[in-house]
Gaussian input, Z-matrix of N, CA and C with variables (Angstrom, degrees):
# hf/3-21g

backbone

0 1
 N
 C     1     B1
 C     2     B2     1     A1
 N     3     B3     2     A2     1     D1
 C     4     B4     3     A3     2     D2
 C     5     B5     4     A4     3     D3
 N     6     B6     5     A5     4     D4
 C     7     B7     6     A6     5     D5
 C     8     B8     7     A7     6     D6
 N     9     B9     8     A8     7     D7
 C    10    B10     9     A9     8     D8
 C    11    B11    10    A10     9     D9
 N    12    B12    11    A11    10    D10
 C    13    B13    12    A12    11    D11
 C    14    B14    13    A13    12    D12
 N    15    B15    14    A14    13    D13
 C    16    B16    15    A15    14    D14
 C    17    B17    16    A16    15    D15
 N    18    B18    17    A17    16    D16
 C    19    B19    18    A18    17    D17
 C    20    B20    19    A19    18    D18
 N    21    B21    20    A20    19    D19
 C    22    B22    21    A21    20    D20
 C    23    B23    22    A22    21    D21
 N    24    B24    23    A23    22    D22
 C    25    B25    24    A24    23    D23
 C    26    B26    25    A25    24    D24
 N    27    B27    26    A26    25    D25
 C    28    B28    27    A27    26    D26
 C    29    B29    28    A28    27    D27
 N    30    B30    29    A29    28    D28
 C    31    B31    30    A30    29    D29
 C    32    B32    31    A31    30    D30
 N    33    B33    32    A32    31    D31
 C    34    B34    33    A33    32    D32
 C    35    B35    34    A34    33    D33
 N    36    B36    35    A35    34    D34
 C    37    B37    36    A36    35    D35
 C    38    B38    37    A37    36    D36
 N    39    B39    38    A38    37    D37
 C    40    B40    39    A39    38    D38
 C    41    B41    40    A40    39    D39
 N    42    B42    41    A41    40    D40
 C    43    B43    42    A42    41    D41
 C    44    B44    43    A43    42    D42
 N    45    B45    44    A44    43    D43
 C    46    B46    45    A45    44    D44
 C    47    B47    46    A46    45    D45
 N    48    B48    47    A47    46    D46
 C    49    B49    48    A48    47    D47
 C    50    B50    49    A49    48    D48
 N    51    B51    50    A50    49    D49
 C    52    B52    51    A51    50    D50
 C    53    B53    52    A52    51    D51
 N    54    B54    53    A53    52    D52
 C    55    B55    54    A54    53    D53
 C    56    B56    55    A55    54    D54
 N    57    B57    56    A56    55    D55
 C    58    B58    57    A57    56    D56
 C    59    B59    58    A58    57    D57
 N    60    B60    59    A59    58    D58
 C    61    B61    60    A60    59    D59
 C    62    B62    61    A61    60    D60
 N    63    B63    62    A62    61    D61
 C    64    B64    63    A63    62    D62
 C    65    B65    64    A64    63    D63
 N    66    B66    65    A65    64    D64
 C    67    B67    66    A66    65    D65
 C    68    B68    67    A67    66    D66
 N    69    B69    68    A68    67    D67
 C    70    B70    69    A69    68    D68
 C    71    B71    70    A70    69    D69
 N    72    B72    71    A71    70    D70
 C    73    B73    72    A72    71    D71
 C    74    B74    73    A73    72    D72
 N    75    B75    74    A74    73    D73
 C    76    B76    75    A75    74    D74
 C    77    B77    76    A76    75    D75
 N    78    B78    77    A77    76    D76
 C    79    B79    78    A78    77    D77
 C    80    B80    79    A79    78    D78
 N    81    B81    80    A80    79    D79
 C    82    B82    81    A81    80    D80
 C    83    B83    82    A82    81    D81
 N    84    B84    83    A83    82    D82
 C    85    B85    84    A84    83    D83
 C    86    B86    85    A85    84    D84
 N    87    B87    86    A86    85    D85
 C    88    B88    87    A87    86    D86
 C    89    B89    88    A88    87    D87
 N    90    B90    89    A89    88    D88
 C    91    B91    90    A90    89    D89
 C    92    B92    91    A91    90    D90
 N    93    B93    92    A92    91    D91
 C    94    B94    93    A93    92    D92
 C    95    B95    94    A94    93    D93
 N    96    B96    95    A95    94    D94
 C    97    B97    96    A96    95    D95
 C    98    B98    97    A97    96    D96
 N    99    B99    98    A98    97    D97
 C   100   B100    99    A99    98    D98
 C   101   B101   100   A100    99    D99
 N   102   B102   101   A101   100   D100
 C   103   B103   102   A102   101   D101
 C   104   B104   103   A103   102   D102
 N   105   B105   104   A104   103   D103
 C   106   B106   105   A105   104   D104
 C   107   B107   106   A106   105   D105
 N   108   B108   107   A107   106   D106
 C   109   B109   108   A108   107   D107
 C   110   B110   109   A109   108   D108
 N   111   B111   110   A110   109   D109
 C   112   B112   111   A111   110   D110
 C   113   B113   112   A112   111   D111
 N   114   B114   113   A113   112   D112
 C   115   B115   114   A114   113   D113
 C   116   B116   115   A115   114   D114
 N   117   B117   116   A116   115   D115
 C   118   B118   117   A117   116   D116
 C   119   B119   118   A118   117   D117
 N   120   B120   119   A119   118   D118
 C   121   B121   120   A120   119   D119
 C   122   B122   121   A121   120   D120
 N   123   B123   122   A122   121   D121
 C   124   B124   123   A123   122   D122
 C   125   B125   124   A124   123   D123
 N   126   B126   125   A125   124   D124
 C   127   B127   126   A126   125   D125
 C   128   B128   127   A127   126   D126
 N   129   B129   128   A128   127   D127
 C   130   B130   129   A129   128   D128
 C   131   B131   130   A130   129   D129
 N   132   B132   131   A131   130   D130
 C   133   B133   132   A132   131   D131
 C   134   B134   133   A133   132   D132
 N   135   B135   134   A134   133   D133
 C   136   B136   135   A135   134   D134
 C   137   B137   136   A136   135   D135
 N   138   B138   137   A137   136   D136
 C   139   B139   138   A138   137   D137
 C   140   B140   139   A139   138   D138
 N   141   B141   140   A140   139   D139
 C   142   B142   141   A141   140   D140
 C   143   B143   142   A142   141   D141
 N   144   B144   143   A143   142   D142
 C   145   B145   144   A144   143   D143
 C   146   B146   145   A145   144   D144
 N   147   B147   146   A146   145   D145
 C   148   B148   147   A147   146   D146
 C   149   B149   148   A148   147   D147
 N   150   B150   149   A149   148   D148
 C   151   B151   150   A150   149   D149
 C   152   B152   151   A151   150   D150
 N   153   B153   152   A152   151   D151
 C   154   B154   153   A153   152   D152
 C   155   B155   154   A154   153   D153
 N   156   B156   155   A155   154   D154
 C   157   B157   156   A156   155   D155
 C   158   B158   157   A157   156   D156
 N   159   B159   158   A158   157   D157
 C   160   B160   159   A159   158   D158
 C   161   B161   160   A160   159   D159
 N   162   B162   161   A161   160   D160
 C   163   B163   162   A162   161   D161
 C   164   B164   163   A163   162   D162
 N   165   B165   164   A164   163   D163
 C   166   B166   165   A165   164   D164
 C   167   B167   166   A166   165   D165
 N   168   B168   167   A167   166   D166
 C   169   B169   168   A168   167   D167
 C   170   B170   169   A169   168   D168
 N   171   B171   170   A170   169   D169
 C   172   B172   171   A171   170   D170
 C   173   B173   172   A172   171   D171
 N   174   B174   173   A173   172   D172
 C   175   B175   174   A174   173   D173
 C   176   B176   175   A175   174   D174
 N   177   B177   176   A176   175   D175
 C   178   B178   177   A177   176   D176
 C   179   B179   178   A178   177   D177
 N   180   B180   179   A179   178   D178
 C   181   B181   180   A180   179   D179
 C   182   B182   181   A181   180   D180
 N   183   B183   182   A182   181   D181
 C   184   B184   183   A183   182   D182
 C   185   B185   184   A184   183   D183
 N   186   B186   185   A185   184   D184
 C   187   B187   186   A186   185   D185
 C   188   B188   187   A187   186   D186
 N   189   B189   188   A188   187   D187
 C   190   B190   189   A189   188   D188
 C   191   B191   190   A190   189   D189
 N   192   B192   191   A191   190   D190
 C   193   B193   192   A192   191   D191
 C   194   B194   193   A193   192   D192
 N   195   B195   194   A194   193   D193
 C   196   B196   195   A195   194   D194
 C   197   B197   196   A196   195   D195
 N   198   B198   197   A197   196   D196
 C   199   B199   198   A198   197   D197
 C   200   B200   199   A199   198   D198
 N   201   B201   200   A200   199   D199
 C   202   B202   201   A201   200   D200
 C   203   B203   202   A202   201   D201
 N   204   B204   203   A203   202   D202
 C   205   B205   204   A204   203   D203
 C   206   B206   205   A205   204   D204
 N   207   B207   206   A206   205   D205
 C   208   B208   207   A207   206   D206
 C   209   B209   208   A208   207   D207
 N   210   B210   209   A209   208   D208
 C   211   B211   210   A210   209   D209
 C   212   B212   211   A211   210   D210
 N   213   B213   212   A212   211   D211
 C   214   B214   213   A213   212   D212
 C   215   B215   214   A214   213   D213
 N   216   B216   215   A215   214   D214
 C   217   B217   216   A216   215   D215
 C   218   B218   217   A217   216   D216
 N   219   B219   218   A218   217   D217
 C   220   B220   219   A219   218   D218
 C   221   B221   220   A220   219   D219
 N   222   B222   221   A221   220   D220
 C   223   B223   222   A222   221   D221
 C   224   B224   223   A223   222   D222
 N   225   B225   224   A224   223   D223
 C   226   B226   225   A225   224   D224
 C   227   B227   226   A226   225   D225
 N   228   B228   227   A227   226   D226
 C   229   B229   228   A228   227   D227
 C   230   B230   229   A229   228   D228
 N   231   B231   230   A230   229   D229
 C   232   B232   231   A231   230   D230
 C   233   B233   232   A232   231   D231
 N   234   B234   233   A233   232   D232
 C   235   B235   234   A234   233   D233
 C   236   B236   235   A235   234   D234

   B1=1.4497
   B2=1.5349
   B3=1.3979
   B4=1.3636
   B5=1.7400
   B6=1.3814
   B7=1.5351
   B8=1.6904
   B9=1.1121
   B10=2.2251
   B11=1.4722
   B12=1.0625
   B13=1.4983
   B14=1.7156
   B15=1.5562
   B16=1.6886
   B17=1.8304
   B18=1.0335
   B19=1.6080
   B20=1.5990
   B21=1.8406
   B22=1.7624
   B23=1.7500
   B24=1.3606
   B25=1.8238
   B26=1.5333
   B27=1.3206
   B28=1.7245
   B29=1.5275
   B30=1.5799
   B31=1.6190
   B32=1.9709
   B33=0.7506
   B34=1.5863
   B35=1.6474
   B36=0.9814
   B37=1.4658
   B38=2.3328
   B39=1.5689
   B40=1.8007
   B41=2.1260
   B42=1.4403
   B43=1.2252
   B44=1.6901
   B45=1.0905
   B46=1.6294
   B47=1.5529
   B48=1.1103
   B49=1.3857
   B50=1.8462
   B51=1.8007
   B52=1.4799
   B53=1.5889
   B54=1.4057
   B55=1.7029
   B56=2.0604
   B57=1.3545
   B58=1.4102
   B59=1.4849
   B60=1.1613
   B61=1.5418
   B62=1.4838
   B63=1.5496
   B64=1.0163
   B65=1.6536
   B66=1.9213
   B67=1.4826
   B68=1.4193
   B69=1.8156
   B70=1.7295
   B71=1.4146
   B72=1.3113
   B73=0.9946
   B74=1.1325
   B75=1.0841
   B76=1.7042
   B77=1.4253
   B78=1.7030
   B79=1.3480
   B80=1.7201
   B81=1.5240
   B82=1.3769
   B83=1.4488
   B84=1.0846
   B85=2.0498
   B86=1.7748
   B87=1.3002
   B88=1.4501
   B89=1.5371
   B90=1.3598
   B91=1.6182
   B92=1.3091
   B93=1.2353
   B94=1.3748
   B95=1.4323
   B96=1.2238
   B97=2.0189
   B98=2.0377
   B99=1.3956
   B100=1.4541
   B101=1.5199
   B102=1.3256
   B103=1.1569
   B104=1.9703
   B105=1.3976
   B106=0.9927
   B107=1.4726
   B108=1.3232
   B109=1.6416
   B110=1.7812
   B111=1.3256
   B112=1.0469
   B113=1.4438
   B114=1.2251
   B115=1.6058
   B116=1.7174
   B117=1.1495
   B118=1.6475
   B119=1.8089
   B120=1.6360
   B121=2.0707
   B122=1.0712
   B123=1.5594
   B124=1.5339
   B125=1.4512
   B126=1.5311
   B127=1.1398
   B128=1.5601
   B129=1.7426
   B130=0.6717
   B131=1.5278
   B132=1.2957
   B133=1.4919
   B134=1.4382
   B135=1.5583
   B136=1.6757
   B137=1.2142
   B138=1.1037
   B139=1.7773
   B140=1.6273
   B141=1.5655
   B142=1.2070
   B143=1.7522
   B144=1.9902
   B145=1.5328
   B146=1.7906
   B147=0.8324
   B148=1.4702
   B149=1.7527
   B150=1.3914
   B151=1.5519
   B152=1.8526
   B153=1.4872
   B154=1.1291
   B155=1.5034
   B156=0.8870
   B157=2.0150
   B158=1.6817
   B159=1.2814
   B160=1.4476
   B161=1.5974
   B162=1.4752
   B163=1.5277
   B164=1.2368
   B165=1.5242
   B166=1.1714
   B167=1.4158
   B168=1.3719
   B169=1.1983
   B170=1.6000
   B171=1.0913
   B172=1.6635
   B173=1.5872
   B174=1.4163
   B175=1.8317
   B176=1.3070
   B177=1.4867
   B178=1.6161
   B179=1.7911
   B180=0.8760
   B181=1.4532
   B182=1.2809
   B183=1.4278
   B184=1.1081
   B185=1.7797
   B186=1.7466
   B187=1.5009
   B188=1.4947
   B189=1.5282
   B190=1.1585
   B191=1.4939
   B192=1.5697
   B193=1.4245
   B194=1.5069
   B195=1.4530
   B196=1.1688
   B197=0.9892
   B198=1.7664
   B199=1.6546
   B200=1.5781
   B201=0.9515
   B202=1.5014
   B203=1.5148
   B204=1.5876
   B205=1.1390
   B206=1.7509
   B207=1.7249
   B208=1.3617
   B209=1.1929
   B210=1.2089
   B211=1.4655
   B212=2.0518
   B213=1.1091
   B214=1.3134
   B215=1.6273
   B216=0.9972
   B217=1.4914
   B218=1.5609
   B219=1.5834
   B220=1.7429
   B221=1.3597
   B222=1.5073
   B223=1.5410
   B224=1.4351
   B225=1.3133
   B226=1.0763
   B227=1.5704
   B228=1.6019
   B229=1.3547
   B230=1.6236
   B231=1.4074
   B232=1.3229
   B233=1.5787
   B234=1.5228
   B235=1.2198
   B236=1.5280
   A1=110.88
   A2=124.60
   A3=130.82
   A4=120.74
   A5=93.45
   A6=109.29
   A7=102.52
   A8=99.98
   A9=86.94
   A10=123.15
   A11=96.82
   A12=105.27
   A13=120.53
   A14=97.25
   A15=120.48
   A16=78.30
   A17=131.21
   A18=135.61
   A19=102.54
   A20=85.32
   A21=128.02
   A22=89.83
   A23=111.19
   A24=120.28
   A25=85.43
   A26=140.30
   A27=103.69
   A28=108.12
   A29=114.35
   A30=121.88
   A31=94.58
   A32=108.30
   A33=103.08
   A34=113.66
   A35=97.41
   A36=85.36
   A37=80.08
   A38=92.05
   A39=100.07
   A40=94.93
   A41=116.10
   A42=96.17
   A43=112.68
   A44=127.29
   A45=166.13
   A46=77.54
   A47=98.11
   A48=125.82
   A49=133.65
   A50=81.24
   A51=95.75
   A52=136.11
   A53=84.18
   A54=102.84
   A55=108.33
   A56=97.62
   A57=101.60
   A58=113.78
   A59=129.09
   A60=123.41
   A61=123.57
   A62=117.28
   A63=134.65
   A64=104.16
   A65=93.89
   A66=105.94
   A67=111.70
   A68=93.92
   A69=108.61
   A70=92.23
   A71=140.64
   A72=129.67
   A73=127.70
   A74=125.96
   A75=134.33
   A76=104.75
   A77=114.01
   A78=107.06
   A79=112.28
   A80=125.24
   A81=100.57
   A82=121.44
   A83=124.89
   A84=118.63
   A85=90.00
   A86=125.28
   A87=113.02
   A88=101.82
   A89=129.48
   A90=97.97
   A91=106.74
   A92=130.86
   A93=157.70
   A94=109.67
   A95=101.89
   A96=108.47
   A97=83.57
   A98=111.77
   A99=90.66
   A100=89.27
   A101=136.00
   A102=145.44
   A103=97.35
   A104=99.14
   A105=116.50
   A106=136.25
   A107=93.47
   A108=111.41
   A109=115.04
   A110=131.24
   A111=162.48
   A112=127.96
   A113=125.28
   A114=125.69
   A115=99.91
   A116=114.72
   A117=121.38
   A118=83.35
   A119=102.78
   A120=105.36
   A121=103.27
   A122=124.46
   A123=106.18
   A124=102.07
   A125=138.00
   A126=123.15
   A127=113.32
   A128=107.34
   A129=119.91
   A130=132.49
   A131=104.21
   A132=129.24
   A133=89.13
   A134=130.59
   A135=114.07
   A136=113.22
   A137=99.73
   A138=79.39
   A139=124.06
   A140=90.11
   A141=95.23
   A142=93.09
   A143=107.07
   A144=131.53
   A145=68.23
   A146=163.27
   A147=166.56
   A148=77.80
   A149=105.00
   A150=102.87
   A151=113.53
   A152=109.44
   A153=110.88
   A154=106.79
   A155=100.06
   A156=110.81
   A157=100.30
   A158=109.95
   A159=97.45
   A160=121.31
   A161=105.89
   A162=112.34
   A163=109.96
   A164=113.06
   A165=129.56
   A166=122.42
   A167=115.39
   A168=138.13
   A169=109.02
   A170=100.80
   A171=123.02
   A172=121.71
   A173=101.10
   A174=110.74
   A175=104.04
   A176=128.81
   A177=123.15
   A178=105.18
   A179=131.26
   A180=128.07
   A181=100.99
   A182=155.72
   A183=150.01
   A184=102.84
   A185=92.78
   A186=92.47
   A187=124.76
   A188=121.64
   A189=116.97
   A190=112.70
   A191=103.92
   A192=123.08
   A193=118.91
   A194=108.89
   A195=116.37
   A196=118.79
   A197=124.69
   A198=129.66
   A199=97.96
   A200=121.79
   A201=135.18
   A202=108.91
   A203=113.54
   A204=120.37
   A205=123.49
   A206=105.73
   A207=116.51
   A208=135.29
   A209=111.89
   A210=109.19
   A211=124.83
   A212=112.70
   A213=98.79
   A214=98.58
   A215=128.92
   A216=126.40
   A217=119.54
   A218=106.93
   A219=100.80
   A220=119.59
   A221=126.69
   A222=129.58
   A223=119.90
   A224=126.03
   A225=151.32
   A226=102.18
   A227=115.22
   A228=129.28
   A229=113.69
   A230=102.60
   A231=122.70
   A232=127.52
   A233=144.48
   A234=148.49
   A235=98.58
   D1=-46.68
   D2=171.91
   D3=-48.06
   D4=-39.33
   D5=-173.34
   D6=-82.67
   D7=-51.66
   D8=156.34
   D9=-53.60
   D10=-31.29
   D11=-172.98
   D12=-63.62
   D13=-31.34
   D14=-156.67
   D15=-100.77
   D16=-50.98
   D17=-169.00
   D18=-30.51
   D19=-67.32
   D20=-170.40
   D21=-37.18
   D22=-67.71
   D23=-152.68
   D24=-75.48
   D25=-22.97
   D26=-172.89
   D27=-100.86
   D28=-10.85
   D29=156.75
   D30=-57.94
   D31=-62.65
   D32=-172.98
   D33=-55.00
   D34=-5.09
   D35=-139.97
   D36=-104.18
   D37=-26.20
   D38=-175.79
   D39=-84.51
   D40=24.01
   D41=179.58
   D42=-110.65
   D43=41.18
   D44=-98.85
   D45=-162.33
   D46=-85.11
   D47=-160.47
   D48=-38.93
   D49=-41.57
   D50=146.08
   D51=-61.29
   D52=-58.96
   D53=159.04
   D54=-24.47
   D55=-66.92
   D56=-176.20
   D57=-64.01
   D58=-59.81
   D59=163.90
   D60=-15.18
   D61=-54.77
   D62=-168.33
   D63=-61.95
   D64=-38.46
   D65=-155.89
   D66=-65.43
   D67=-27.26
   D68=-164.12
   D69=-82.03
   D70=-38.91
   D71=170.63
   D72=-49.19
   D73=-41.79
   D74=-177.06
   D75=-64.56
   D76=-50.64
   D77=-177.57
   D78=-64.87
   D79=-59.56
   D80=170.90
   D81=-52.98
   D82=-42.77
   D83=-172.60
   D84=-45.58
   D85=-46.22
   D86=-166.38
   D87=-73.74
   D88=-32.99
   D89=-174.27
   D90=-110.83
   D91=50.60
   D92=138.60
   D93=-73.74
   D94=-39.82
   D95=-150.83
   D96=-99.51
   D97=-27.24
   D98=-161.50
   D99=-97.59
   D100=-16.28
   D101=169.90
   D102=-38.19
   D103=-88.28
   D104=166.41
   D105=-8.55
   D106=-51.56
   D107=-178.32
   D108=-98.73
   D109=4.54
   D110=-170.68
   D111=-174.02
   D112=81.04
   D113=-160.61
   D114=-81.25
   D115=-6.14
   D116=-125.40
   D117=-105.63
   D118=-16.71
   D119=176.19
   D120=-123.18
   D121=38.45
   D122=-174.55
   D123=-74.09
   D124=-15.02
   D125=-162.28
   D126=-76.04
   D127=-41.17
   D128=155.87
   D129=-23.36
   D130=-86.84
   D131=-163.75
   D132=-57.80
   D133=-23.80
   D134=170.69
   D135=-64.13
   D136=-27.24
   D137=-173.61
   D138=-98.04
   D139=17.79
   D140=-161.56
   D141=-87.46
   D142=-30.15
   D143=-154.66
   D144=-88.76
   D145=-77.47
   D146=-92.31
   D147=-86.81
   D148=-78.97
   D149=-157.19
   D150=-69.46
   D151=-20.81
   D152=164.58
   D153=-46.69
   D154=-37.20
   D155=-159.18
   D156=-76.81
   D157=-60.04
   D158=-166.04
   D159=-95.96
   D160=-7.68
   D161=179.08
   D162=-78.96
   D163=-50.78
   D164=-171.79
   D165=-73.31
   D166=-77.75
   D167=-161.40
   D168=-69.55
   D169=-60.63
   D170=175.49
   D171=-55.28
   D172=-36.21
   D173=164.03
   D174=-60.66
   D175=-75.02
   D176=177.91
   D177=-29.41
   D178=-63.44
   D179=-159.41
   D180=-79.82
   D181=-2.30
   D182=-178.29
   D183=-95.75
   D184=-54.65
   D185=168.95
   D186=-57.97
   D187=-16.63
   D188=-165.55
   D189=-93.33
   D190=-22.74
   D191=165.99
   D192=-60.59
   D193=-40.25
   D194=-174.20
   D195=-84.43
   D196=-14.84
   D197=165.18
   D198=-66.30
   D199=-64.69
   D200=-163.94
   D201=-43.27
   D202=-36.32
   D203=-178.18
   D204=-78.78
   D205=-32.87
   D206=146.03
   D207=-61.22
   D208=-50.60
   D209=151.27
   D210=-36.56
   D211=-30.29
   D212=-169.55
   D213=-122.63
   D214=-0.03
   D215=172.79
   D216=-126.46
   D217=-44.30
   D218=176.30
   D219=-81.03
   D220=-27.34
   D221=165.42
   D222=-77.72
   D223=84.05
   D224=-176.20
   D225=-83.28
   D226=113.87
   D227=165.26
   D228=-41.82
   D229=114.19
   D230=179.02
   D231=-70.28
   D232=86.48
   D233=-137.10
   D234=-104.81

């Protein structure tokens, strides 16, 4: 029952992860669209999607990976 239990919380625990997908998406769809509409800062506006991308977005999903991974290997059922 414990070991379903621990399964259950690191499936929950990888749904973060979607979250982030979505997130990375949003940040490129936006500097696509502002790309687009101003070609003249794309260099700019990369780096603007660059740190959007890995400060932001990419921290949530690393942390969320890394719960998931405690969850199923460092919390060891207590006898």
């Amino acid at each position: 029952m414990l070991e379903g239990a621990k399964l259950i919380g690191a499936g929950a625990a990888t749904i973060a992860l979607a979250g982030a997908a979505v997130g990375i998406g949003n940040v490129f769809s936006s500097l696509i669209h502002s790309v687009a509409r101003n070609p003249s800062l794309a260099k700019q506006l990369f780096g603007y999607a660059i740190l959007g991308f890995a400060t932001l977005t990419e921290a949530i999903a690393l942390f969320a990976l890394m719960m998931a991974f405690l969850i199923l290997f460092v919390f060891q059922t207590i006898k």
